[in-house]
C-alpha positions as CSV (number, residue, x, y, z in Angstrom):
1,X,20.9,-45.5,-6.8
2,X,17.8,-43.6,-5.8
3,X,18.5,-41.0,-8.6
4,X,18.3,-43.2,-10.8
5,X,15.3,-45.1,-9.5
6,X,13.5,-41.7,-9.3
7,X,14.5,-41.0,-12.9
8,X,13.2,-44.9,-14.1
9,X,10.3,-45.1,-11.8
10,X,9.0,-41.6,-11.7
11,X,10.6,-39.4,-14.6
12,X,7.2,-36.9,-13.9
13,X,8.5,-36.1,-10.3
14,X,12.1,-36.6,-11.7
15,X,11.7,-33.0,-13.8
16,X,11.1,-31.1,-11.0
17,X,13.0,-32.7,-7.8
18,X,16.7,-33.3,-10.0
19,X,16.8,-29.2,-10.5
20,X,15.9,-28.5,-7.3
21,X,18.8,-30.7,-6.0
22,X,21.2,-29.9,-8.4
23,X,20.9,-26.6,-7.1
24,X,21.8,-27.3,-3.6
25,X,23.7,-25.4,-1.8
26,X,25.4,-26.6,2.0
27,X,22.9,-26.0,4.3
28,X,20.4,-27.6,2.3
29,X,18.2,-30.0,4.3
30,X,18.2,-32.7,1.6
31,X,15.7,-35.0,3.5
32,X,13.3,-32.1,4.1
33,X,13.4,-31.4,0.0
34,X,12.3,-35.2,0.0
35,X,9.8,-34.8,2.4
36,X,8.2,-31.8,1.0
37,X,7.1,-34.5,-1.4
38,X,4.3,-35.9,0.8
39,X,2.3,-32.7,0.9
40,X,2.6,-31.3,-2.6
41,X,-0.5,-29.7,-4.2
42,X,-1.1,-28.6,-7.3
43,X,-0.6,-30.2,-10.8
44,X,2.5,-32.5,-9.6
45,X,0.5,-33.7,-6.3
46,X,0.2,-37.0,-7.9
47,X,3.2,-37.9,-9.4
48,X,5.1,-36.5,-5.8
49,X,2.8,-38.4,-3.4
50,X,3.3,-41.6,-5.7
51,X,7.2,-41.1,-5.4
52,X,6.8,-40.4,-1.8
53,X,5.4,-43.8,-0.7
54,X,8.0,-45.5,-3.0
55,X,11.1,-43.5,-1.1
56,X,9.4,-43.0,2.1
57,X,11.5,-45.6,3.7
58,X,14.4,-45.0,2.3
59,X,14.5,-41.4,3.0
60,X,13.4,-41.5,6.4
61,X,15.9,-43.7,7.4
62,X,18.8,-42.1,10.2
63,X,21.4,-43.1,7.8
64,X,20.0,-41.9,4.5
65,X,22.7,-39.3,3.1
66,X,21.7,-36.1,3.2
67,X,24.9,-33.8,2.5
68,X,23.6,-31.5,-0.3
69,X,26.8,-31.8,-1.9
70,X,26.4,-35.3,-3.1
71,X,23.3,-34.4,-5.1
72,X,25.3,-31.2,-7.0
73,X,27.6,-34.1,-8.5
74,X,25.2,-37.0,-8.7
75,X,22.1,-35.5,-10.5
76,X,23.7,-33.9,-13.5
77,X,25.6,-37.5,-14.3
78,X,22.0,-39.4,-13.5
79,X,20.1,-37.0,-15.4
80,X,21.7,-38.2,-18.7
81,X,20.4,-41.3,-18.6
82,X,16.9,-39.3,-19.6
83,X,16.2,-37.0,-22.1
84,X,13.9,-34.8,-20.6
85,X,14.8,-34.9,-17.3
86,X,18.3,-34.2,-19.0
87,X,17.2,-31.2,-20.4
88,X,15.8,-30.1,-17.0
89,X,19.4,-30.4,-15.5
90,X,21.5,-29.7,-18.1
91,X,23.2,-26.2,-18.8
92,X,23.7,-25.2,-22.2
93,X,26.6,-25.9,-24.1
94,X,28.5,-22.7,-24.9
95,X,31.3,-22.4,-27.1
């Protein structure tokens, strides 16, 4: 469910965070990922600190999921739900 908010409520910040955790591997710290959102610079700054009050509660909470390998299966299926953000995700069809 918070994919798929991100991707509704903040496609922007969407494009970058979904490759990032599709990418995960075990070890990941998926929470710190999230909360790496709160001090972005640079030209996504914006779009991350608005997502980061939106999720800040959510994220923070003890018994937010964090095992990495949730996010390798969830973002790719919530990622089709945008075209952009799709593309982001998405590998290439070959064959």
């Amino acid at each position: 469910m918070l994919l798929l908010a991100i991707l509704l409520g903040a496609p922007e910040a969407g494009m970058k965070l979904f490759p990032v955790l599709k990418r995960a591997e075990t070890g990941l710290d998926v929470g710190k990922v999230f909360n790496t959102l709160k001090d972005a610079s640079g030209p996504d700054a914006i779009a991350f600190s608005s997502l980061w009050k939106k999720i800040e509660k959510i994220v923070t909470d003890p018994d937010f999921p964090d095992d990495p390998r949730a996010y390798v299966d969830w973002v790719p299926r919530v990622s089709r739900f945008s075209f952009d953000v799709g593309r982001a995700v998405q590998t290439p069809f070959s064959g």
